[in-house]
C-alpha positions as CSV (number, residue, x, y, z in Angstrom):
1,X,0.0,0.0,0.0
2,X,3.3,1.9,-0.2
3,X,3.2,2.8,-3.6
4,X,0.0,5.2,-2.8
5,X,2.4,8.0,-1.7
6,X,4.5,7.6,-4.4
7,X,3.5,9.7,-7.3
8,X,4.3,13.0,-8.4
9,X,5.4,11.7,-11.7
10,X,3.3,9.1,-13.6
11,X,2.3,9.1,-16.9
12,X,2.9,7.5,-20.6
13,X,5.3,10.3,-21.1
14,X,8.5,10.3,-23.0
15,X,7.7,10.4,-26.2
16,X,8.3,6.5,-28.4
17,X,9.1,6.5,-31.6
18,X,6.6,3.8,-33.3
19,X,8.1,4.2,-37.1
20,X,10.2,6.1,-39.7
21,X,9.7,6.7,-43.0
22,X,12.6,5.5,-44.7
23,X,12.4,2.3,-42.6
24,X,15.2,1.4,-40.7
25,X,17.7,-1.0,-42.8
26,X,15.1,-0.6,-45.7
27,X,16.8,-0.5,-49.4
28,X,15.1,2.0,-51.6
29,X,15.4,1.5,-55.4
30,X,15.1,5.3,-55.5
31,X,16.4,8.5,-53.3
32,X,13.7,9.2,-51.0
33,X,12.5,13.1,-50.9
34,X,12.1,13.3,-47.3
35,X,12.3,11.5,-43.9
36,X,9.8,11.1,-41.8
37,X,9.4,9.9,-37.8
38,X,6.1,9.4,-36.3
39,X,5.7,9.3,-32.2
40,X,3.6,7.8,-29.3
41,X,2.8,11.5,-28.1
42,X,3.2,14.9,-29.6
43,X,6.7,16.0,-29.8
44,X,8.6,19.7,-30.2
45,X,11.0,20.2,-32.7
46,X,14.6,21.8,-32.4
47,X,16.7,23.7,-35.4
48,X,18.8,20.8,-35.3
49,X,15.9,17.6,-34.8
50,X,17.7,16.0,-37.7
51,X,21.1,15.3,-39.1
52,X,21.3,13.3,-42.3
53,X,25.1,11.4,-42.6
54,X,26.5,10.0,-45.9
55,X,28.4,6.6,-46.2
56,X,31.3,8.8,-46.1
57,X,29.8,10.6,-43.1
58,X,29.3,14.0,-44.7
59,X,26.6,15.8,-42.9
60,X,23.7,16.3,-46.2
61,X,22.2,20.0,-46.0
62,X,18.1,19.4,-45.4
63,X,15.9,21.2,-44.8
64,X,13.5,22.8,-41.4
65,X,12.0,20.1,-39.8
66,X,8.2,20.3,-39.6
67,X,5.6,18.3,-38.4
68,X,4.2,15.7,-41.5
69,X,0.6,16.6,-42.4
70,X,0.6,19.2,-39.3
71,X,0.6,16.2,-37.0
72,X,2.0,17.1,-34.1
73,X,3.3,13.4,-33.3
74,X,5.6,13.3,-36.2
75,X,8.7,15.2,-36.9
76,X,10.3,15.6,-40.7
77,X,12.8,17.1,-42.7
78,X,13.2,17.0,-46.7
79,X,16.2,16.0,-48.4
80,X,18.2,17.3,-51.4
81,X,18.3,15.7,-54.9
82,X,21.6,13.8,-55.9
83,X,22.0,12.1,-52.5
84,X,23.8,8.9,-54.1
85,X,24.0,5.7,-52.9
86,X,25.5,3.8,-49.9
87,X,24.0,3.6,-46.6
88,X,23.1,6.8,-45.1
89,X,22.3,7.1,-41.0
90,X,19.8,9.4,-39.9
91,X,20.2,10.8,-36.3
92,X,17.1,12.5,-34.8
93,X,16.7,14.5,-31.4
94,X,13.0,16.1,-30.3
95,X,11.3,17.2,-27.4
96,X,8.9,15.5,-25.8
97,X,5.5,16.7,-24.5
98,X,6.7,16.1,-21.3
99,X,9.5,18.5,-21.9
100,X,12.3,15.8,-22.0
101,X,14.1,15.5,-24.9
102,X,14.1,11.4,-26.7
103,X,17.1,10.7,-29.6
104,X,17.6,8.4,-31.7
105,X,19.2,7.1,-35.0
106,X,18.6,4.9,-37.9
107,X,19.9,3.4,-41.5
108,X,18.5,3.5,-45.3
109,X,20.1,2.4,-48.5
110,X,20.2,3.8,-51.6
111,X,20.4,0.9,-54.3
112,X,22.0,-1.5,-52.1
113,X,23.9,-1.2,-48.5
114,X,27.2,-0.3,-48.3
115,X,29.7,0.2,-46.0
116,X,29.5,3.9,-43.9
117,X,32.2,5.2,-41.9
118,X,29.5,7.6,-40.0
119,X,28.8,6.4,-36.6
120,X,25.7,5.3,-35.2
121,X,24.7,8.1,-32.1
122,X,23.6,6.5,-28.9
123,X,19.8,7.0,-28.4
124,X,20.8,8.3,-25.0
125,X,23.4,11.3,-26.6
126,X,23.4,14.3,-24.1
127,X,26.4,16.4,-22.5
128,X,27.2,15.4,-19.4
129,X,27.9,18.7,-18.1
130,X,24.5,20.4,-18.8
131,X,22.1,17.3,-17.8
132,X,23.5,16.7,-14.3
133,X,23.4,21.0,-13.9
134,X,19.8,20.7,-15.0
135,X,18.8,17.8,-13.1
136,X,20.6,19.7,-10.0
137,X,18.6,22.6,-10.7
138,X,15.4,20.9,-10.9
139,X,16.2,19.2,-7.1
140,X,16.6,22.8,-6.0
141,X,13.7,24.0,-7.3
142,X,11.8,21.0,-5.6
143,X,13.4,21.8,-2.7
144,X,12.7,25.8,-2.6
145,X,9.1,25.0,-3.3
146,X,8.7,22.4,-0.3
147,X,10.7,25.6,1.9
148,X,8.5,28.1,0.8
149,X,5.0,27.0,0.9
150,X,5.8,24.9,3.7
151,X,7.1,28.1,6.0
152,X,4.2,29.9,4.7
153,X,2.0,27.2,5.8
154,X,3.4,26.9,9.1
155,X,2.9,30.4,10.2
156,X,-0.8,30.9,8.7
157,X,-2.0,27.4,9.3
158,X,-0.5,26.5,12.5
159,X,-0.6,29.6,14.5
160,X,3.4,29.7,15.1
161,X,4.3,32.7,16.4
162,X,7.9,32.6,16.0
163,X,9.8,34.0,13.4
164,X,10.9,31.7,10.2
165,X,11.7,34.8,7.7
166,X,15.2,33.3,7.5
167,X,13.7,29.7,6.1
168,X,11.0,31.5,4.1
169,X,13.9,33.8,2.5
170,X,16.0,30.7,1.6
171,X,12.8,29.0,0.1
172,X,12.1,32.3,-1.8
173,X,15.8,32.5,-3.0
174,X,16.2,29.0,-3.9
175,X,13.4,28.6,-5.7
176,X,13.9,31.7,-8.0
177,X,17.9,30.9,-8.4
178,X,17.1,27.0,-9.8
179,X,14.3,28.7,-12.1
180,X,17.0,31.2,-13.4
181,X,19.3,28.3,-13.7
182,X,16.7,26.1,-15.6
183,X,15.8,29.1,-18.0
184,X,19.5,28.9,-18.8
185,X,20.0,25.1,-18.9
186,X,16.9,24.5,-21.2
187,X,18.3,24.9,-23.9
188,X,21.8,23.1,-23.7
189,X,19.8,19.9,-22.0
190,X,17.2,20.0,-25.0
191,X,19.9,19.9,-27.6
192,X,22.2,17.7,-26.0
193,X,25.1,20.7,-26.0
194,X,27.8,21.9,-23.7
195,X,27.4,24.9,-21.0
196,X,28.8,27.2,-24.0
197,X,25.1,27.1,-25.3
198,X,23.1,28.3,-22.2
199,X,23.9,32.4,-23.0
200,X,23.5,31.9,-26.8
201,X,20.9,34.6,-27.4
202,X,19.5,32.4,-30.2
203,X,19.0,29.4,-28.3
204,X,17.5,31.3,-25.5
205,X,14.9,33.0,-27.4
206,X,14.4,29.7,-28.6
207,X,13.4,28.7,-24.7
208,X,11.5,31.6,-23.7
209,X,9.1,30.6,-26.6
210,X,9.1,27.2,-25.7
211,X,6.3,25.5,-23.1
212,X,9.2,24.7,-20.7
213,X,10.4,28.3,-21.4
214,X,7.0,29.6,-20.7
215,X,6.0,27.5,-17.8
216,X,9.5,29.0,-16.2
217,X,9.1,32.8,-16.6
218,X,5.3,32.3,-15.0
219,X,7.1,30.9,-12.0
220,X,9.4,33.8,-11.8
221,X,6.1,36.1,-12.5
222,X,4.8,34.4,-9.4
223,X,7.9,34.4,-7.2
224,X,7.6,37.9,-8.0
225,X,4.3,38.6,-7.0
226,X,5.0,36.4,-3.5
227,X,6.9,39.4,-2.8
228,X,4.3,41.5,-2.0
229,X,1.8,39.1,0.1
230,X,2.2,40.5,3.7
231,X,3.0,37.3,5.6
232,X,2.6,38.0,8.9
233,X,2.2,35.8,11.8
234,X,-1.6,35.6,13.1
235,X,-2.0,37.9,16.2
236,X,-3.1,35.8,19.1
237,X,-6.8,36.4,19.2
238,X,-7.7,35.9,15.6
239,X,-6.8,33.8,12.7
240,X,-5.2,36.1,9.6
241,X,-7.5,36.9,7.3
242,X,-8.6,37.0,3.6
243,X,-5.6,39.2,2.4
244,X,-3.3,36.9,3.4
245,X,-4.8,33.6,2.9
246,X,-6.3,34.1,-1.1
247,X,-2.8,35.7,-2.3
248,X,-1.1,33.3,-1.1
249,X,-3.3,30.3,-1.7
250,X,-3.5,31.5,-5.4
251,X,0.2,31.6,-5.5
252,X,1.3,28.1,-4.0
253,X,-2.0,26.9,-6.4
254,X,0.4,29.1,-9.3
255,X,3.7,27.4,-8.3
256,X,2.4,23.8,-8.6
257,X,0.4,24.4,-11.9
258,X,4.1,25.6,-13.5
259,X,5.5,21.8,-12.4
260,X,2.4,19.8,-13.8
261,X,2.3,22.3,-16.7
262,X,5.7,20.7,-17.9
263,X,6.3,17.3,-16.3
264,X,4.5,14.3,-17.1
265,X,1.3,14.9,-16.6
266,X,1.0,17.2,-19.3
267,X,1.1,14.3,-21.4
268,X,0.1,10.7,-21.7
269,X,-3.9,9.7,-21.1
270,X,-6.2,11.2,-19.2
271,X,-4.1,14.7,-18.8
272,X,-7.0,16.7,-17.2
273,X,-7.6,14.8,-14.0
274,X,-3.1,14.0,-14.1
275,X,-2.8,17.8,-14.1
276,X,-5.4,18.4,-11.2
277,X,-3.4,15.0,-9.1
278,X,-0.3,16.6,-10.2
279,X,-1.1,19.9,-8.6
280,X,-2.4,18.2,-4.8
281,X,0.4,15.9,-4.9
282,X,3.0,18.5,-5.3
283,X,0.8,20.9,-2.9
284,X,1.0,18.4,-0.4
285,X,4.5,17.3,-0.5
286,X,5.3,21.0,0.4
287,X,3.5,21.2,3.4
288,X,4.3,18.2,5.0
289,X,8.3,17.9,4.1
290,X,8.4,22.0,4.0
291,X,6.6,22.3,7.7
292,X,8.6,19.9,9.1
293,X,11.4,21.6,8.4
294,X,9.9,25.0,9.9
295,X,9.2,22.5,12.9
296,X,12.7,21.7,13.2
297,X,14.3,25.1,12.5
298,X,11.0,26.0,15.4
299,X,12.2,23.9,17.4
300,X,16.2,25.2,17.4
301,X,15.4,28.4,18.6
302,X,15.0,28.1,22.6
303,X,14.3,32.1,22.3
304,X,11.0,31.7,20.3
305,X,9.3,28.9,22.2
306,X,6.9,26.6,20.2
307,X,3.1,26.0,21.8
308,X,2.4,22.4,21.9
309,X,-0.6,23.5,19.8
310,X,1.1,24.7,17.3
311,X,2.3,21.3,17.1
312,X,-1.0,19.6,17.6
313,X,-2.1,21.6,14.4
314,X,0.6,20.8,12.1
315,X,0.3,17.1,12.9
316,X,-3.1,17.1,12.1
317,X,-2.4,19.0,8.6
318,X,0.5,16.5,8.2
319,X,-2.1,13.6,8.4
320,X,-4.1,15.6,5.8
321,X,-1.1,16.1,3.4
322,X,-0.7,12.2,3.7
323,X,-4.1,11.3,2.7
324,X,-4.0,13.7,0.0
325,X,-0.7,12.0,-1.1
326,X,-2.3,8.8,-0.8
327,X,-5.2,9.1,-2.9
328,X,-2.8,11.0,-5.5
329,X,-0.2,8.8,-5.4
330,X,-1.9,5.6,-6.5
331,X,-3.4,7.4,-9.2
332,X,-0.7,8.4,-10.6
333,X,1.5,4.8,-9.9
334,X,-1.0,3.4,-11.7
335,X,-1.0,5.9,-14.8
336,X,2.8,5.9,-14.5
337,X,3.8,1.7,-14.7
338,X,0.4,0.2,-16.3
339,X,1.1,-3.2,-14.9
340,X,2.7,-4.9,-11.9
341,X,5.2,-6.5,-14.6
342,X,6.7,-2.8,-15.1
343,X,7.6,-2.3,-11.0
344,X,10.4,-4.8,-11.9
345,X,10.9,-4.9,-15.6
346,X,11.8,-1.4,-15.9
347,X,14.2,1.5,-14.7
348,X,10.8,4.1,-13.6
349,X,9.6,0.7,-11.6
350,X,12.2,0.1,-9.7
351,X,12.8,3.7,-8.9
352,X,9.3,3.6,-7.6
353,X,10.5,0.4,-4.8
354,X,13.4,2.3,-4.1
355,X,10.7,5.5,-3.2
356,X,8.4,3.1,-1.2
357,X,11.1,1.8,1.0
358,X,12.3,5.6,1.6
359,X,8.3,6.7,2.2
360,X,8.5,3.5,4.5
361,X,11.1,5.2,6.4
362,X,9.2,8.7,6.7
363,X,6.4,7.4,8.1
364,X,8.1,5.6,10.7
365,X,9.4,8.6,11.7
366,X,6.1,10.8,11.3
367,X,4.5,7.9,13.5
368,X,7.5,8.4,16.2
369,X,6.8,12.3,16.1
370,X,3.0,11.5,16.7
371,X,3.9,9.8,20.2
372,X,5.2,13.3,21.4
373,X,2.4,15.3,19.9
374,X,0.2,12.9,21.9
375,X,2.6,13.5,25.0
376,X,1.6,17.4,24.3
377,X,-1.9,17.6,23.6
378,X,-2.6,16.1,26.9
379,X,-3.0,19.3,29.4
380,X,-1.3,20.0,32.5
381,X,-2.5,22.7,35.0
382,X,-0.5,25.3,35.8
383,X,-0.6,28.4,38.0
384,X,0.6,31.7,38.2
385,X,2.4,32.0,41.7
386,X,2.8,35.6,43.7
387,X,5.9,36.9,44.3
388,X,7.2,35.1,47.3
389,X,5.9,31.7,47.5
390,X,7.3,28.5,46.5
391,X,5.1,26.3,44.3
392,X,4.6,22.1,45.5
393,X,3.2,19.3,43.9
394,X,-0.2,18.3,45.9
395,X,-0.5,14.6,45.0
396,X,-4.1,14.9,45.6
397,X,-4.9,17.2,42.9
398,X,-3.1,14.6,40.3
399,X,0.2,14.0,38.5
400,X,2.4,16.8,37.8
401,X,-0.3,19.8,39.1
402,X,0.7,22.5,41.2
403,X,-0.4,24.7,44.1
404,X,0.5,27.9,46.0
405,X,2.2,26.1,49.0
406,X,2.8,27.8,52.4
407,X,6.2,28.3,54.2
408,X,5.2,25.6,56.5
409,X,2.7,22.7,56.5
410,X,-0.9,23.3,57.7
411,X,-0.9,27.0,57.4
412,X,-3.4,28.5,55.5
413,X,-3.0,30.4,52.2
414,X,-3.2,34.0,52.0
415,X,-4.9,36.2,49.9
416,X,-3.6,36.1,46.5
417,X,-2.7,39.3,44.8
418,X,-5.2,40.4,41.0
419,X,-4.2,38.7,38.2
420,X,-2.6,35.6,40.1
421,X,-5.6,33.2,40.1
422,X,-5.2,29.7,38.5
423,X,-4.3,29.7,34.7
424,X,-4.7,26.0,33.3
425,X,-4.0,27.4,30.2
426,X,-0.6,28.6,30.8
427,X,-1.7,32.3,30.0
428,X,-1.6,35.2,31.9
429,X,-4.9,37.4,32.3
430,X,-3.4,39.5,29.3
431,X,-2.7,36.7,26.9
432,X,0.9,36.1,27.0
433,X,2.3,32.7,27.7
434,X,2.7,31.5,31.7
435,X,6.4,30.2,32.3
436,X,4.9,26.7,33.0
437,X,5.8,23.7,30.7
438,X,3.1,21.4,28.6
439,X,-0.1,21.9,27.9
440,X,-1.8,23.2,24.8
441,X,-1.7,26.5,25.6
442,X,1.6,26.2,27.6
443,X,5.7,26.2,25.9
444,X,7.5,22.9,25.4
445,X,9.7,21.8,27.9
446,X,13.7,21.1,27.0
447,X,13.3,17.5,27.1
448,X,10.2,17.2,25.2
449,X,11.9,19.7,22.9
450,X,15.2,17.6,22.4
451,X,13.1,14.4,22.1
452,X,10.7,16.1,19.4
453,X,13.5,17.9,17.8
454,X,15.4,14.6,17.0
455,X,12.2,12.1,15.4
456,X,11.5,15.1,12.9
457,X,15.4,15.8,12.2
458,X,15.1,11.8,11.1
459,X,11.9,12.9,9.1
460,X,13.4,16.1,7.2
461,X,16.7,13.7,6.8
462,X,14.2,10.7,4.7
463,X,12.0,13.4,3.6
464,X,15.9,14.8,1.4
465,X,16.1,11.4,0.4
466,X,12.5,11.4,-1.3
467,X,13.0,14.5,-2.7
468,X,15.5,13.2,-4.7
469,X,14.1,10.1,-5.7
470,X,11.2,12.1,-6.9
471,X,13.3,14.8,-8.8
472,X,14.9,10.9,-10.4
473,X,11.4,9.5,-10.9
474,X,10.7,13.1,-13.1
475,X,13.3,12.5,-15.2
476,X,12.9,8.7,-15.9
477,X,10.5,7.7,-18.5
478,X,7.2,5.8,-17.0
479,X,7.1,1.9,-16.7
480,X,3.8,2.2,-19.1
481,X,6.0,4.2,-22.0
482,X,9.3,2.2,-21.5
483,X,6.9,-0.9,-21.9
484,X,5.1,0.4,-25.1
485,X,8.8,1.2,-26.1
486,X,10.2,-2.1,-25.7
487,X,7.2,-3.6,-27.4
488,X,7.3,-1.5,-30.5
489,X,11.6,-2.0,-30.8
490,X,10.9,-6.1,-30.5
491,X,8.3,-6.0,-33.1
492,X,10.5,-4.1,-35.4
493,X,13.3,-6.3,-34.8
494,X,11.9,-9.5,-34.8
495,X,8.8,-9.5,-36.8
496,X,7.2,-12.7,-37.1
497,X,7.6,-14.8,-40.4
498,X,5.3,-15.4,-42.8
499,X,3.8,-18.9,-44.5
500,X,1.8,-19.1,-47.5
501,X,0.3,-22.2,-49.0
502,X,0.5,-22.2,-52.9
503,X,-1.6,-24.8,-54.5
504,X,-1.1,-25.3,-57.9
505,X,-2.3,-27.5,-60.5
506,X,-0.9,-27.5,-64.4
507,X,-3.2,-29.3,-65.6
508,X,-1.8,-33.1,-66.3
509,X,-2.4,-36.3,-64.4
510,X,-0.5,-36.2,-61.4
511,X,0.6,-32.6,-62.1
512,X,-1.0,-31.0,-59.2
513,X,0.0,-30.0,-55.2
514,X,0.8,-27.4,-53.1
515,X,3.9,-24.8,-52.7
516,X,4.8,-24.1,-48.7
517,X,6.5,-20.8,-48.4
518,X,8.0,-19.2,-45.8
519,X,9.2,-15.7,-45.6
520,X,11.3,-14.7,-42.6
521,X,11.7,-12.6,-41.4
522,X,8.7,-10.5,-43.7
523,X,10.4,-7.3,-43.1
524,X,12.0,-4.5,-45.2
525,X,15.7,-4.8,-45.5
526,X,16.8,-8.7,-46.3
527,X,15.0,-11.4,-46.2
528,X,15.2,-15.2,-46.5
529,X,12.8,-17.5,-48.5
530,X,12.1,-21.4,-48.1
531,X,9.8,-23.7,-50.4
532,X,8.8,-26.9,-49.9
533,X,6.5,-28.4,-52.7
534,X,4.4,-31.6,-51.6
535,X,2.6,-33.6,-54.3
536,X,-0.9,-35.2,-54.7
537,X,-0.6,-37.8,-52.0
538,X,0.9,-35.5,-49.5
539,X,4.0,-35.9,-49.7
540,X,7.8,-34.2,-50.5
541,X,7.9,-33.7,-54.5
542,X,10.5,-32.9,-56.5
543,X,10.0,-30.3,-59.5
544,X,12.4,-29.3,-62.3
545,X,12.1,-26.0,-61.8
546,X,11.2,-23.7,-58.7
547,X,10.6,-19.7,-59.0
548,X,9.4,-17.1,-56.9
549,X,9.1,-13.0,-58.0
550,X,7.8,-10.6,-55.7
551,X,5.9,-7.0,-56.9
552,X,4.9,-4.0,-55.1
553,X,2.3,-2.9,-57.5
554,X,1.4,0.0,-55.7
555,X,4.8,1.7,-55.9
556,X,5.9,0.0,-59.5
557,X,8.5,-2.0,-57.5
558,X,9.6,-5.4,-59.3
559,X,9.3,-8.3,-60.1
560,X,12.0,-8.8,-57.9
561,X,12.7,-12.9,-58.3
562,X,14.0,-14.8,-55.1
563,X,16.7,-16.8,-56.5
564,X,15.8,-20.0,-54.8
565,X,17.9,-23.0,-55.3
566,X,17.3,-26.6,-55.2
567,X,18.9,-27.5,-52.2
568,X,17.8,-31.4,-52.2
569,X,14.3,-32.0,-51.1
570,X,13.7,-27.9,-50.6
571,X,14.4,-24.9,-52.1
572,X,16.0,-22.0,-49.9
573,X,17.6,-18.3,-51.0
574,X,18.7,-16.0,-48.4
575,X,19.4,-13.0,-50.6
576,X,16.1,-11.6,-51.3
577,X,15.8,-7.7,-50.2
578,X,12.8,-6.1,-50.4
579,X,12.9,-2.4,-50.3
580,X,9.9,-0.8,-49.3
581,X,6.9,-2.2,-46.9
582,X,3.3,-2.8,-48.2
583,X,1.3,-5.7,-49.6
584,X,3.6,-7.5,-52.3
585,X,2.2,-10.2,-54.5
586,X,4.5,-13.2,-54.4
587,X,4.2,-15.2,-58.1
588,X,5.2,-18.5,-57.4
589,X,5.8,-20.7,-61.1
590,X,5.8,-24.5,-60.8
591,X,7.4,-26.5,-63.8
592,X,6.9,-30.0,-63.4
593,X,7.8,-31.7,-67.3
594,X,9.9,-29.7,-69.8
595,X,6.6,-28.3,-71.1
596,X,3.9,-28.3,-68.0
597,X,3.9,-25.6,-65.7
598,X,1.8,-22.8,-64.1
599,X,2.2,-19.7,-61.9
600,X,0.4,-18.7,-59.3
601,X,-0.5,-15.4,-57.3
602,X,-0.7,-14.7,-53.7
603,X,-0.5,-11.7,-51.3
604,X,2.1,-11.2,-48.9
605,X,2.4,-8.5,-46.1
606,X,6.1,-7.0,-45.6
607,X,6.4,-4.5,-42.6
């Protein structure tokens, strides 16, 4: 049951490619006039999407790349006349809807394969340099979000009247120096480039026109505007009121809407209700890991005491954040993987164990933490003493209460002085804490502080962990893409073969039976072909003559003939290339005397 807090990333994001136009390892007869790549998802194109290799690796000058038929799934470029032959490579690089760049690369002939001396890019091809800076920056921004609303939170939700300007200040700061950095990095991580690229006016006008690029100057727009809320901590009669509260809910709802705007929900099935998950999950991460760490910084200041109710409150919106995690977190686990096979079989799945364990951990500690909130929710009485007497513990009146006590047993009290009657809520008749420890209304004590202190240090210490894995799990492509990915590559790779029966029948007695073909592995690019003729009993015959053309009608490709040989009971060729995918009619002629023979047509399917 884990695996319900686990998801602020989750969809069938990443964009995977499902074909090219060339097909790769295909053999055309003829240059092709463009190249074309089609997508699982929408994609955005870069100036540089495409670069076309020759054998000799010589870059060929295309042209923009567009989207095919304004589809916004496909990405495609047109190519010169006078390309030649050979084998050319074709390395591609576009943006995702989910803002993360996917590469690739693949082969065509021209007239027949040949060697090529241009080498094949790794799908993965990035800099180094500029991803780990960019995935850096996006950790900090996590982390100045978390600081910021969860501060913010603290003080309006929880009634803390201490000061945590300095933690809201880092927040503020952190969160607008990753979106800077971000702006900056955009376009270096898109491309794949070094550092050199990230002031490059071109390439940055190029990002502020971008989603990403947009999405990221809102969030500064709103860091902006934060400026001007007036945060102030809630005087000790009355809760703060609308001017604080709408501002700066309508900001933290701004600053979560820029992350969902431009991760993976933005993309994939169902992106409506991912955005609206998207938002709650990342709005309730901040307050729970960003108010514990206002607890803790709280709860290092001995100077600004914390109220045990302020704890009580935060614990209580903790338990809230959880259940919001919860019910967002499964939704988006089970957008993210799409089946239980994908926890295991792929990199975003096991990312997502890794996260449970670590969640595991948090709420160990959020349980511990619980055990003293219990301890200070429970009241004790205690009094205001006048100036000269000496407070005792009067069993009678239960554990841990006190009383004015005499300077000597059995005398009688005297008359207390205004303002000094009995205070069980640690306050004073004009509002201000009483000096007395525990209590709702009263200060924690040192060692409830020290013990409380140390369970949510362990908390903020996971809760860095989780951070991280989530700012990983962003970044990683979902178990339900990868698996979609995987499926597509093996059916390109090993398409299944093909058997046709051929009956045939010239006419004589004895002069009829049936052709058994197999094509493996029915793909474009090379292909094998077996025969096996059986004659009117069922059984292996032997013919004089065996021949097998193939035609793509539909394209004026062919007859291309087979080749086969007699190799002794079946006929076999391993040289056949077909260049182009589509329904091909396969003639098959029989001979069986020097005179008799017939030829027969049949559809075949070559992907």
């Amino acid at each position: 049951m884990l695996v319900l807090f686990t998801g602020v990333s989750g969809a069938s994001a990443h964009a995977a490619l499902t074909g090219t136009d060339p097909q790769d390892g295909s053999v055309l007869k003829s240059e092709p006039r463009r190249v074309t790549l089609t997508f699982s998802e929408s994609i955005g194109l870069l100036d540089d999407s495409f670069r076309v290799l020759t054998p000799e690796n010589r870059r060929v000058h295309t042209g923009a790349p567009s989207h095919a038929d304004d589809r916004s799934d496909t990405a495609s470029v047109t190519l010169p006349r006078g390309l030649g032959t050979g084998t050319f490579t074709v390395a591609w690089r576009v943006v995702s809807a989910d803002s993360h760049p996917v590469s690739g690369a693949f082969t065509f002939s021209i007239g027949k394969p040949s060697a090529t001396t241009a080498p094949l890019p790794s799908a993965a091809a990035s800099n180094p340099a500029s991803t780990g800076l960019y995935d850096i920056a996006r950790y900090a921004a996590y982390s100045g979000l978390a600081l910021l609303i969860g501060a913010a939170t603290f003080v309006l939700g929880c009634g803390h009247r201490g000061s945590v300007r300095r933690l809201l200040l880092t927040g503020w700061w952190t969160l607008l120096g990753s979106t800077l950095a971000l702006l900056l990095l955009r376009g270096p991580y898109e491309r794949g480039t070094g550092l050199g690229d990230a002031l490059d006016p071109s390439i940055l006008s190029d990002t502020l026109t971008s989603r990403p690029g947009i999405v990221l100057v809102a969030r500064l727009a709103l860091l902006a505007a934060a400026v001007l809320v007036p945060l102030r901590a809630p005087l000790r009669d009355r809760a703060p009121g609308p001017a604080v509260l709408v501002p700066g809910g309508v900001l933290a709802l701004g600053l979560a809407v820029t992350w969902a705007a431009a991760e993976h929900a933005s993309a994939g099935i169902q992106v409506p209700v991912a955005m609206v998950s998207s938002v709650l999950h990342l709005l309730a991460m901040a307050v729970w890991l960003g108010g514990l760490a206002a607890l803790l910084s709280a709860l290092h200041r001995p100077a600004e005491p914390v109220a045990p109710a302020v704890v009580t409150r935060f614990s209580r919106l903790a338990l809230v954040s959880v259940a919001v995690l919860a019910a967002t977190g499964v939704y988006q686990s089970w957008r993210g993987l799409g089946s239980w096979d994908a926890l295991t079989s792929t990199s975003y799945g096991r990312l997502l164990l890794v996260k449970v364990a670590a969640v595991a951990l948090l709420l160990a500690g959020a349980a511990f933490s619980r055990r003293w909130t219990a301890r200070l929710a429970t009241p004790r009485a205690a009094v205001t003493v006048p100036a000269g007497r000496v407070p005792v513990t009067v069993p009678a009146g239960g554990p841990g209460e006190t009383r004015e006590g005499t300077d000597g047993p059995g005398e009688e009290r005297g008359p207390e002085p205004e303002g000094t009657e009995d205070r069980h809520d640690g306050r004073t008749e004009d509002g201000h804490d009483g000096g007395h420890d525990g209590g709702a209304g009263g200060t924690i004590d040192a060692g409830q502080r020290q013990g409380l202190r140390r369970s949510v240090l362990a908390e903020v210490t996971v809760g860095i962990l989780v951070l991280m894995i989530t700012t990983m799990l962003t970044g990683t492509q979902p178990g339900r893409a990868a698996e979609e990915t995987a499926a597509a590559t093996a059916a390109a790779d090993n398409p299944a073969s093909s058997t046709t029966t051929v009956p045939f029948d010239v006419g004589t007695p004895g002069g009829h039976g049936k052709v058994q073909v197999e094509l493996s592995p029915g793909r474009v690019g090379e292909n094998s072909v077996q025969a096996v003729i059986f004659g009117p009993d069922g059984g292996l015959a032997t013919v004089p003559e065996l021949r097998i053309t193939f035609t793509l009608e539909s394209q004026q490709v062919g007859p291309i003939d087979a080749e086969i040989t007699d190799k002794g009971g079946y006929w076999t060729s391993d040289t056949l290339t077909l260049p182009l995918p589509g329904t091909w009619t396969m003639k098959t002629t029989v001979r069986t005397t020097d005179v008799d023979q017939v030829t027969v047509e049949r559809k075949v399917r070559v992907s």
